[in-house]
N, CA, C and O atoms as CSV, one atom per row, in Angstrom:
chain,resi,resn,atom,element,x,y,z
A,1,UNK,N,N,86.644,121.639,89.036
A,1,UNK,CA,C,86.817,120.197,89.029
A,1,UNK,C,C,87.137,119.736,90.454
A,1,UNK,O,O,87.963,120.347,91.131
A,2,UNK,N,N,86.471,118.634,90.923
A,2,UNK,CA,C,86.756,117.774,92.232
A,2,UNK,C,C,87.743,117.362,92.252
A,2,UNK,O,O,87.954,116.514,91.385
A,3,UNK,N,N,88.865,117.683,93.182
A,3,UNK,CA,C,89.951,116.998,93.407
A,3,UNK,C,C,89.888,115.260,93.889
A,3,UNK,O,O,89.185,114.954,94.852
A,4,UNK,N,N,90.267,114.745,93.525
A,4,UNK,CA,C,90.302,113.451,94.018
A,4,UNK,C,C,91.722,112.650,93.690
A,4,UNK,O,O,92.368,112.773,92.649
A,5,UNK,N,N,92.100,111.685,94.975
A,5,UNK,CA,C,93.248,111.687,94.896
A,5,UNK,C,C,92.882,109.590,95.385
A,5,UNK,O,O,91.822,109.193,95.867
A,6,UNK,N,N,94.209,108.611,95.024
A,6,UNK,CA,C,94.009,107.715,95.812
A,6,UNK,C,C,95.322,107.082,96.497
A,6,UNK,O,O,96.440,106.867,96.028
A,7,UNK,N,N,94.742,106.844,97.866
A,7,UNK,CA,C,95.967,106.772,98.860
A,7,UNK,C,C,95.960,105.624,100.163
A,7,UNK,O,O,95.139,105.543,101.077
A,8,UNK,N,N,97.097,104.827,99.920
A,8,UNK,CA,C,96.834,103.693,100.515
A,8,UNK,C,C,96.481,103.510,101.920
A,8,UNK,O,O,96.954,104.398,102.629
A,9,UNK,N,N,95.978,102.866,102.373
A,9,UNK,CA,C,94.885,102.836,103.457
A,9,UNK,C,C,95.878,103.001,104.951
A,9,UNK,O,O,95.685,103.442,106.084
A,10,UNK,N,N,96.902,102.436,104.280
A,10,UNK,CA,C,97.695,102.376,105.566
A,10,UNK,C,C,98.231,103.558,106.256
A,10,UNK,O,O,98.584,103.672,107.430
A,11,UNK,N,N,98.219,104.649,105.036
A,11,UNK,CA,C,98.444,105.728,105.558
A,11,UNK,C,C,97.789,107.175,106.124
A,11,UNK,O,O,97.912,108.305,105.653
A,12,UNK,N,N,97.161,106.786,107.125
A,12,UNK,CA,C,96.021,107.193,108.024
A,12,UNK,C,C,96.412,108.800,107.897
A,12,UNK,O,O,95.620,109.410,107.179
A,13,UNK,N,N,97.293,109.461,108.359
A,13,UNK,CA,C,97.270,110.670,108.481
A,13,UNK,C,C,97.476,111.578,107.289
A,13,UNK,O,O,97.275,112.789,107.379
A,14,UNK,N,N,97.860,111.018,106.216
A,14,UNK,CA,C,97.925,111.225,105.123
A,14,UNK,C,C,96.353,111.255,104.574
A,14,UNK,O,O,95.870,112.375,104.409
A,15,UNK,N,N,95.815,110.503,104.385
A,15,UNK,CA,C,94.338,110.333,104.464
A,15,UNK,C,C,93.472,111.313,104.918
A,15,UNK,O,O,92.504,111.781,104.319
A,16,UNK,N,N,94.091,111.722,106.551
A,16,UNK,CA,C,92.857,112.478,107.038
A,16,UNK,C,C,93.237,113.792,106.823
A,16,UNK,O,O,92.522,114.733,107.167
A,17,UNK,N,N,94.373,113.934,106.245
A,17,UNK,CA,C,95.042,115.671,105.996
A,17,UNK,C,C,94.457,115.788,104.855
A,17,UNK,O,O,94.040,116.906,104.556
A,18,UNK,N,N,94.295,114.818,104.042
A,18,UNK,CA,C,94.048,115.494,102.567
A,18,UNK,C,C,92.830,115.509,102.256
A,18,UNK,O,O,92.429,116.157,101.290
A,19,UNK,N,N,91.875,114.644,103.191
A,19,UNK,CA,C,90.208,114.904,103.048
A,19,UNK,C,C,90.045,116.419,104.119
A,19,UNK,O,O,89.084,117.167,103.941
A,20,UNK,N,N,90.979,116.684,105.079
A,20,UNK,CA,C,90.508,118.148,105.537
A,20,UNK,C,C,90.832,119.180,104.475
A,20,UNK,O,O,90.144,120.191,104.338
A,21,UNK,N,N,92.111,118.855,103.570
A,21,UNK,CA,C,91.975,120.082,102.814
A,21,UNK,C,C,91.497,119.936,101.648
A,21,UNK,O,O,91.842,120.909,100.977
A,22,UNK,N,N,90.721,119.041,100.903
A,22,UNK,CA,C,89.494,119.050,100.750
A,22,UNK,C,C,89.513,118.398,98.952
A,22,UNK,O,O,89.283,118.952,97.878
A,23,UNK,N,N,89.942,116.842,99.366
A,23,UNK,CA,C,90.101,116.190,98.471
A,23,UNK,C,C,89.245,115.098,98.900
A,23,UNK,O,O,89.166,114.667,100.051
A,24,UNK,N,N,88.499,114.613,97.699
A,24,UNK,CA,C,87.847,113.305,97.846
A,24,UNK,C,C,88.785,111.914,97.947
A,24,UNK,O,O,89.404,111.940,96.884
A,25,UNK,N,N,88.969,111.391,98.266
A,25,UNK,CA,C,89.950,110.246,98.887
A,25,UNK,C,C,89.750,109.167,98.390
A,25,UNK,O,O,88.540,109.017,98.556
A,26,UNK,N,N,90.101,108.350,97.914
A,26,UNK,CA,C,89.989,106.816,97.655
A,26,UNK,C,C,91.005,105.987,98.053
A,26,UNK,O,O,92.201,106.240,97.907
A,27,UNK,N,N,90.408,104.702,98.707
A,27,UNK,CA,C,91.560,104.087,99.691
A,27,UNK,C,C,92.129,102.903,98.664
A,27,UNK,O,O,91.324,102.213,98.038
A,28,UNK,N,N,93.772,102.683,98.512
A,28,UNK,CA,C,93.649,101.753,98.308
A,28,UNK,C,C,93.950,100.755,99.003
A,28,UNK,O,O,94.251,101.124,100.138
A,29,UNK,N,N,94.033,99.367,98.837
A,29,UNK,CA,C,93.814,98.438,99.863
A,29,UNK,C,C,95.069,97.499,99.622
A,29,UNK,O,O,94.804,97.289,98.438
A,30,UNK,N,N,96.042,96.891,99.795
A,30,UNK,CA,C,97.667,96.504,99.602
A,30,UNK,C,C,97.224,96.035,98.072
A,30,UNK,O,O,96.537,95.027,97.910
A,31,UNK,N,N,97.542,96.608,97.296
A,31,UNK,CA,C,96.949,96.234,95.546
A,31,UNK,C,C,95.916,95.303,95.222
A,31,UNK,O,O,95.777,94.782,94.116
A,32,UNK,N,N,95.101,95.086,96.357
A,32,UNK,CA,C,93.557,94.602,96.086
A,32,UNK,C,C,92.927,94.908,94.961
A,32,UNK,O,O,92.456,94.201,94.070
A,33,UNK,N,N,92.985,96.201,95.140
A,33,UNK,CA,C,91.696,97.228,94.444
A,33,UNK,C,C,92.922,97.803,92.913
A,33,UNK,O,O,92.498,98.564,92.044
A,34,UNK,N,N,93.759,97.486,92.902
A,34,UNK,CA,C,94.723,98.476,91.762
A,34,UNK,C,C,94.440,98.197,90.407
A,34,UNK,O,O,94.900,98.840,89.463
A,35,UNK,N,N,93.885,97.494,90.346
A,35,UNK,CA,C,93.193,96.991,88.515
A,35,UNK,C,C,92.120,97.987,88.380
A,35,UNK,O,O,91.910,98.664,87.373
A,36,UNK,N,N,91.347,98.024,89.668
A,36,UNK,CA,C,89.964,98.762,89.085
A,36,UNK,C,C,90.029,100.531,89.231
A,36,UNK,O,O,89.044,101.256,89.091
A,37,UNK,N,N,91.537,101.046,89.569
A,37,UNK,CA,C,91.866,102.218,89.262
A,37,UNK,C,C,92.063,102.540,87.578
A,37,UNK,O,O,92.897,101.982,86.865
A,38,UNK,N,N,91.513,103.123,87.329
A,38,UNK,CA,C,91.517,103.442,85.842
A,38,UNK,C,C,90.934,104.805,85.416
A,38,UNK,O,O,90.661,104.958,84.225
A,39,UNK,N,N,90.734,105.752,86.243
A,39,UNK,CA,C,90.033,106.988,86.153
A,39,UNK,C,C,90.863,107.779,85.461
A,39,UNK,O,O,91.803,107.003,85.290
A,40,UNK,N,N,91.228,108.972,84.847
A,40,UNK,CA,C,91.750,109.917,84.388
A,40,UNK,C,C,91.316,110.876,85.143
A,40,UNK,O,O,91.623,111.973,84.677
A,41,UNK,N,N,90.554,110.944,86.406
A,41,UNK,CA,C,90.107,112.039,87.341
A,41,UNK,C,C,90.962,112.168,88.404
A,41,UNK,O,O,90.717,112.967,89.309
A,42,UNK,N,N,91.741,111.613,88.399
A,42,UNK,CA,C,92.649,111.309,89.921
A,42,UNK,C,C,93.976,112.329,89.725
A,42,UNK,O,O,94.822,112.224,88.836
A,43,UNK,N,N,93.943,113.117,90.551
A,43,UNK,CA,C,95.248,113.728,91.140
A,43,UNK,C,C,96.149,113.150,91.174
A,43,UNK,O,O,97.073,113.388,90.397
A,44,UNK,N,N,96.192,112.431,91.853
A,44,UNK,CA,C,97.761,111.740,92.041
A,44,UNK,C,C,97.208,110.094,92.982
A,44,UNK,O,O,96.135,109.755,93.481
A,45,UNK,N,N,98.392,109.507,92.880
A,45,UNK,CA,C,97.988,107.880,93.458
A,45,UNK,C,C,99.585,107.900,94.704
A,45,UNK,O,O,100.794,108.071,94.545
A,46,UNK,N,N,98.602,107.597,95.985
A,46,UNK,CA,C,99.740,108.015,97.354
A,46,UNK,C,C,100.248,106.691,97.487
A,46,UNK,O,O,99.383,105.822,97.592
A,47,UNK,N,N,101.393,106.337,97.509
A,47,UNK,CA,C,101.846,104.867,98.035
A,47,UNK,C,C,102.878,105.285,99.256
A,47,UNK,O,O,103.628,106.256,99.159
A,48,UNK,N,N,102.828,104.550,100.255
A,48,UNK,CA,C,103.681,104.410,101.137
A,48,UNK,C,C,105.001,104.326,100.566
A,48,UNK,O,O,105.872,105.187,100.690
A,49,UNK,N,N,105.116,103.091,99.844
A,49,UNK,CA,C,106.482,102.929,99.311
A,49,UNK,C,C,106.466,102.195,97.759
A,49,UNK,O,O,105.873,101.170,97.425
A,50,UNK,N,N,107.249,103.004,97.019
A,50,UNK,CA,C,106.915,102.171,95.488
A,50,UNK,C,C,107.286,100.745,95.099
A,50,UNK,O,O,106.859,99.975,94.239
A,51,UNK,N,N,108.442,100.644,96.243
A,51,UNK,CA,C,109.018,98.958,96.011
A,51,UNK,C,C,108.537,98.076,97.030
A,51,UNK,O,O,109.010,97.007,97.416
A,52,UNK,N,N,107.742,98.563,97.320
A,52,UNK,CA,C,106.806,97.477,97.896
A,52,UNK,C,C,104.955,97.375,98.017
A,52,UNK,O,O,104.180,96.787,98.771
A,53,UNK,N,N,104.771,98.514,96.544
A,53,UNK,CA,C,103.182,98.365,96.052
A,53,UNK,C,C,103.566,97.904,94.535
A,53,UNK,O,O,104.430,98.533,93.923
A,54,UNK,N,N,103.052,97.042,94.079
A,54,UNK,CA,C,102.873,96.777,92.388
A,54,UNK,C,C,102.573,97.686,91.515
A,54,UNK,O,O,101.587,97.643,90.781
A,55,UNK,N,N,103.356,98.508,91.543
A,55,UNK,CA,C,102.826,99.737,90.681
A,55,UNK,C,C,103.501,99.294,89.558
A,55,UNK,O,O,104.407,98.550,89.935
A,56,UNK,N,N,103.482,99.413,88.235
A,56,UNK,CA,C,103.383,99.136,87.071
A,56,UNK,C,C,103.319,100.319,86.388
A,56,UNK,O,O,102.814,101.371,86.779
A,57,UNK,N,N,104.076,99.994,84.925
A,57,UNK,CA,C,104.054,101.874,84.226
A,57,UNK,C,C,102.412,102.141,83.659
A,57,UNK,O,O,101.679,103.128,83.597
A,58,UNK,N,N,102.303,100.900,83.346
A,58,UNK,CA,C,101.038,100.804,82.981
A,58,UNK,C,C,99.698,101.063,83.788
A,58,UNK,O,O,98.633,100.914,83.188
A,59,UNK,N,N,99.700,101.473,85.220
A,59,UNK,CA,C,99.200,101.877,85.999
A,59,UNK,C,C,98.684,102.971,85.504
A,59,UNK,O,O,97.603,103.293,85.010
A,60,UNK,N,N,99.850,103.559,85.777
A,60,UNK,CA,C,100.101,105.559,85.482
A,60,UNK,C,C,99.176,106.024,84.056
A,60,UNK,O,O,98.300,106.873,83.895
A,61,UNK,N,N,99.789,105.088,83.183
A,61,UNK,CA,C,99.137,105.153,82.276
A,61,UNK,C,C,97.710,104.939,81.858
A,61,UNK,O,O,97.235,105.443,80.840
A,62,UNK,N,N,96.974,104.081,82.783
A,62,UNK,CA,C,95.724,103.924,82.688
A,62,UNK,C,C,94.768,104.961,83.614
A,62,UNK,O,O,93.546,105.066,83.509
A,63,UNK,N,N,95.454,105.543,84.349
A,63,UNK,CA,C,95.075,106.725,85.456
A,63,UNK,C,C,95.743,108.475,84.509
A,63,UNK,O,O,95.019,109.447,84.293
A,64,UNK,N,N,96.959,108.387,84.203
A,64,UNK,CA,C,96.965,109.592,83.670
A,64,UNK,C,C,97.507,110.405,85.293
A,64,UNK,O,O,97.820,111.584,85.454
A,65,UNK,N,N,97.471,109.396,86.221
A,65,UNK,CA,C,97.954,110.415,87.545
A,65,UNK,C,C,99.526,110.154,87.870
A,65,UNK,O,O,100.125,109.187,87.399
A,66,UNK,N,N,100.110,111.083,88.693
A,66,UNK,CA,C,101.347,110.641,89.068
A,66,UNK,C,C,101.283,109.663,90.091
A,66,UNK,O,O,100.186,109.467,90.614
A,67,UNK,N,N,102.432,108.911,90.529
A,67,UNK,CA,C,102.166,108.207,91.692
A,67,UNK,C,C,103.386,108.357,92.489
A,67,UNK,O,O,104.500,107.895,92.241
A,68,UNK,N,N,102.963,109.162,93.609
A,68,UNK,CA,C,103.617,109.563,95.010
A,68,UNK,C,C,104.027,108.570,96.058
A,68,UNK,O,O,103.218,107.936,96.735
A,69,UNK,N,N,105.132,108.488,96.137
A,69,UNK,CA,C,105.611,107.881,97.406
A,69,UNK,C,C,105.776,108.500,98.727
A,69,UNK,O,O,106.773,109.202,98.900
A,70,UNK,N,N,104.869,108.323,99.758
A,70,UNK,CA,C,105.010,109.026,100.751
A,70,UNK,C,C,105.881,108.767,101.904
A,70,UNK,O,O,105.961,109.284,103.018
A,71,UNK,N,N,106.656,107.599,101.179
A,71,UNK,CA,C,107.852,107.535,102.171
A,71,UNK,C,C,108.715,108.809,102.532
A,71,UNK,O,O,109.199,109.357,101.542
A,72,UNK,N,N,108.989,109.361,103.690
A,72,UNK,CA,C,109.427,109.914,104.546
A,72,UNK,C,C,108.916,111.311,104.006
A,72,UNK,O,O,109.515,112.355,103.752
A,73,UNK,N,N,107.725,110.981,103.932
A,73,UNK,CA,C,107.111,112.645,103.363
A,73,UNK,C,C,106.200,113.020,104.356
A,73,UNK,O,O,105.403,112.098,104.536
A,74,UNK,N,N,105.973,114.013,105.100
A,74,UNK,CA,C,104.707,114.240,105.862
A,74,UNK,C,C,103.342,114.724,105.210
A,74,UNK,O,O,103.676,115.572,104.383
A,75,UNK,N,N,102.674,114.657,105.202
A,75,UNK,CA,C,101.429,114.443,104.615
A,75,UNK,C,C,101.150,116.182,104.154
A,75,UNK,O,O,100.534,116.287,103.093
A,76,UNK,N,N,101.498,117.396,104.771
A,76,UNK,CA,C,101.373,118.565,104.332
A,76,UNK,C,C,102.635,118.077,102.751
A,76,UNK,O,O,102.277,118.193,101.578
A,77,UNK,N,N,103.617,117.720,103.054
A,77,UNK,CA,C,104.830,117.811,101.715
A,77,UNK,C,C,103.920,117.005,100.386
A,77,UNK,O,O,103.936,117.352,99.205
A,78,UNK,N,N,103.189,115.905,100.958
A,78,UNK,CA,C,102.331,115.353,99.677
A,78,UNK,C,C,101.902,116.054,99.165
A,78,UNK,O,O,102.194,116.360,98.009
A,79,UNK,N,N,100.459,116.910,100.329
A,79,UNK,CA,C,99.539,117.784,99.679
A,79,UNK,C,C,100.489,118.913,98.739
A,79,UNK,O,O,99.905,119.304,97.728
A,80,UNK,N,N,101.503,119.321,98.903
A,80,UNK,CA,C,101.994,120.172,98.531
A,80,UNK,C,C,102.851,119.780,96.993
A,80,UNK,O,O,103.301,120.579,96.171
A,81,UNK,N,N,102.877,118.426,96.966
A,81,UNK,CA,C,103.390,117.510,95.636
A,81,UNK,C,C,102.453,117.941,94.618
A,81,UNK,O,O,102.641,118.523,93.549
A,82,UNK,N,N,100.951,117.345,95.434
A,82,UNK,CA,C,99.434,116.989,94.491
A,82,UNK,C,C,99.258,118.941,93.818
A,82,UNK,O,O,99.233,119.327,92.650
A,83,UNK,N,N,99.185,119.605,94.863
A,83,UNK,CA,C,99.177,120.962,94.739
A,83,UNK,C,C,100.244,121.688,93.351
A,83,UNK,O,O,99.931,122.627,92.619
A,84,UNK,N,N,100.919,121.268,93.342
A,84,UNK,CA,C,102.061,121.490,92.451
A,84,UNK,C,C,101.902,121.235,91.214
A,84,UNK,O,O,102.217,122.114,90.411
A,85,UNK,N,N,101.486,120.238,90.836
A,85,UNK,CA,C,100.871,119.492,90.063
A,85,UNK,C,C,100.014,120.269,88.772
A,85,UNK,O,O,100.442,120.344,87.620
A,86,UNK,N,N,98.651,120.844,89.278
A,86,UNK,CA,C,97.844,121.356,89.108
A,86,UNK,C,C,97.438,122.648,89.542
A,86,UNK,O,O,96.348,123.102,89.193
């Protein structure tokens, strides 16, 4: 199965660590795009910070993914969240 993960845009190095180790990426955009997340394929959903993205329980629930806060996490400790995981 394709890993695929989605992770907010703002967080660039986070982004480019986890497409080198070899996850398909989806950006999200400051909760632009968060309605039309609805996959059950997704690894995990990366937010910078949870109290300040609209995340909703009902999110989680329509994804089936966890959702990661990458506040003060370095982007290997994420991968290593998503990794855990599964």
């Amino acid at each position: 199965m394709e890993k695929k993960v989605v992770v907010e845009n703002t967080l660039k190095s986070h982004i480019d660590f986890l497409e080198n180790s070899g996850y398909d990426v989806h950006k999200l955009y400051k909760n632009k795009n968060l309605n039309n997340i609805t996959s059950f394929d997704y690894d995990g959903i990366v937010v910078s910070d949870t109290n300040k993205t609209n995340m909703s329980s009902s999110t989680d629930y329509r994804t089936g993914a966890p959702i990661i806060e990458a506040k003060n996490k370095t982007p290997e400790e994420v991968y290593n969240i998503l990794r855990s995981r599964y």
